[in-house]
C-alpha positions in Angstrom: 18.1 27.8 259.0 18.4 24.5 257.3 20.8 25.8 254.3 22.8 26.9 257.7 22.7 23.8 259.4 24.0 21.9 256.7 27.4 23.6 256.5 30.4 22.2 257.8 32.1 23.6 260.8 34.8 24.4 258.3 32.6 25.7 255.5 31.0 27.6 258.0 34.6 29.4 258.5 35.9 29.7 255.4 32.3 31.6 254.3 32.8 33.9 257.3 36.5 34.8 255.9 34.8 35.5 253.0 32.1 38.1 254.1 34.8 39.5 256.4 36.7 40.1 253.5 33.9 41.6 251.4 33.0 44.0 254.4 36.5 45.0 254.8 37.2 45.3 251.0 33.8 47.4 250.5 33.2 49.8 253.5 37.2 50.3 254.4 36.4 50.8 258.2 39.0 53.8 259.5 40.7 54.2 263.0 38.5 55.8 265.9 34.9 54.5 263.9 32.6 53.3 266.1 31.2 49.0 264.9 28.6 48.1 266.8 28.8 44.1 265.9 27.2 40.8 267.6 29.1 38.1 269.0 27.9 34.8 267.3 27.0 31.5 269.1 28.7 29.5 266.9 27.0 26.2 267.9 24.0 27.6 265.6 26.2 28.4 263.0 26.1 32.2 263.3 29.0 33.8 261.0 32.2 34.2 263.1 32.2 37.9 263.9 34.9 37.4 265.5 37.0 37.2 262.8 35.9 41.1 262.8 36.1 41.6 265.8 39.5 41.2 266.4 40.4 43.0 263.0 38.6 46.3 264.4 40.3 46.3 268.0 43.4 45.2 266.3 43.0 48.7 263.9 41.9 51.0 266.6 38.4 50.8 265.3 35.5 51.4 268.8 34.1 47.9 269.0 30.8 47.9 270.6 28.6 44.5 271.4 25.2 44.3 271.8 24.2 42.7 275.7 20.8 41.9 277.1 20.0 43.8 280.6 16.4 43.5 281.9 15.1 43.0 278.7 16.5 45.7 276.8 19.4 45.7 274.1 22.5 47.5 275.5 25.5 48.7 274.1 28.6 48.0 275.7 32.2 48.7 274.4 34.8 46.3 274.3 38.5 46.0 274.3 41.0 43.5 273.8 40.8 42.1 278.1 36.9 42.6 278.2 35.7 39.5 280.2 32.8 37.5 278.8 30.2 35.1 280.5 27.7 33.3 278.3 24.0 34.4 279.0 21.1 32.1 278.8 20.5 32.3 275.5 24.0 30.8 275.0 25.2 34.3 273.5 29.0 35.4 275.2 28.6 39.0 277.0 30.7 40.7 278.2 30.2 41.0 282.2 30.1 44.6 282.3 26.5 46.3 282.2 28.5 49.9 281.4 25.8 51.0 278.7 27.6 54.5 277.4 24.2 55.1 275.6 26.3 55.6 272.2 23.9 55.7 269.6 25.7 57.2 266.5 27.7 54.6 265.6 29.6 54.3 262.0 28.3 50.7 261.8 25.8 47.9 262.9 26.6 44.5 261.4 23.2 42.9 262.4 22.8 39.4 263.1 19.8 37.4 260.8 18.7 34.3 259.9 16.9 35.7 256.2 17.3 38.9 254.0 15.6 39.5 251.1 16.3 42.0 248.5 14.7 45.0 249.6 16.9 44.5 253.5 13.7 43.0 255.1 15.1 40.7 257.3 14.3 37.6 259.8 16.0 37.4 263.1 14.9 35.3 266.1 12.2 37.1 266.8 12.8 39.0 269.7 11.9 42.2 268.2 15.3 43.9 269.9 17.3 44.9 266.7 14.2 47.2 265.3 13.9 48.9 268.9 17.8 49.3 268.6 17.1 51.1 264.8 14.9 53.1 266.2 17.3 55.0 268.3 20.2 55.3 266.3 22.0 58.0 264.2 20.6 58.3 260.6 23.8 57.8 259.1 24.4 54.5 260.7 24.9 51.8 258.4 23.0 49.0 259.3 24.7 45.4 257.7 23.8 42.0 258.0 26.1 39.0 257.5 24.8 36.4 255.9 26.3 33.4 253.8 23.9 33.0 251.2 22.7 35.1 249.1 18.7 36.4 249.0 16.3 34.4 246.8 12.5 35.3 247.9 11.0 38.0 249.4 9.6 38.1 252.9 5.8 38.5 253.0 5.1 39.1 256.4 6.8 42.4 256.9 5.7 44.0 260.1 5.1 47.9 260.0 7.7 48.3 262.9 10.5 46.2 260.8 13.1 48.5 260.0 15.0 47.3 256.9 19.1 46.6 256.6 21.1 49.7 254.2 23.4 46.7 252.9 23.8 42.9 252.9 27.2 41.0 252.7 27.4 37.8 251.8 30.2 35.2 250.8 30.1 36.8 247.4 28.2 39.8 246.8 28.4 43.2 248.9 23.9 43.7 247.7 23.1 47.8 248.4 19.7 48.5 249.2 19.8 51.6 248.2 20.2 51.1 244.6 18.0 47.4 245.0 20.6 45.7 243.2 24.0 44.2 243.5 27.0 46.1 243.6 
């Protein structure tokens, strides 16, 4: 969080441009796939999914956003006129609560604070991402974003975590398949 905090609105941009580019140069997302992707709140320095955002609806690609109803994780589509209203936790949602119950989607980009380089991963702690894993199709890539690369392990790895398949950074595209860099 601190290593995030200290960027630069710009530098915060520019390294989101970056990752977009890696994901877009490394997974070559296709017309009718299904993203499922979060919207950032940029004031803490989230990467700009947005960026991707309007790259996929601009290619056809099925953009879906995650939205918090009664305290479960939803999964609502989007297009290019979906209305948005920012929910308490400062996160824009869209105002619709249409959940089409999709769960085998092509892609999750996941939002995280820390990976390390096995795909454990910190988020805010709310537990929702792993409940969302649980659900999903097995061939659903799960992604994070993140700008920096990983450089110590997580020890406190719950036995409900549900590790990330791939991690793109600024400058690496880091497979956890092969538990290398690619």
């Amino acid at each position: 969080m601190q290593k995030r905090k200290a960027l630069s609105v710009d530098e915060a941009f520019l390294l989101s441009e970056k990752i977009f580019e890696n994901f877009i140069n490394y997974f070559k997302p296709k017309v009718g796939e299904k993203m499922h992707i979060f919207i950032p709140i940029l004031e803490r320095k989230e990467i700009n999914t947005q960026i991707f955002i309007d790259y996929f609806l601009d290619q056809n690609i099925r953009v879906f956003v995650p939205k918090v109803n009664d305290d479960q994780l939803i999964n609502i589509e989007i297009f290019k006129d979906t209305v948005f209203e920012t929910s308490n936790w400062g996160i824009p949602e869209p105002i619709s609560n249409e959940n089409l119950g999709e769960i085998d989607f092509d892609y999750i980009i996941t939002p995280l604070l820390y990976c390390d380089d096995k795909g454990n991963r910190v988020g805010y702690g709310k537990g929702f991402y792993d409940v969302f894993f649980e659900d999903i199709s097995t061939k659903t890539k799960k992604i994070g974003v993140n700008y920096f690369n990983p450089d110590e392990n997580i020890d406190d790895v719950w036995e409900n975590d549900i590790p990330l398949d791939y991690l793109v950074t600024a400058t690496d595209v880091l497979s956890f398949f092969t538990n290398g860099f690619e």
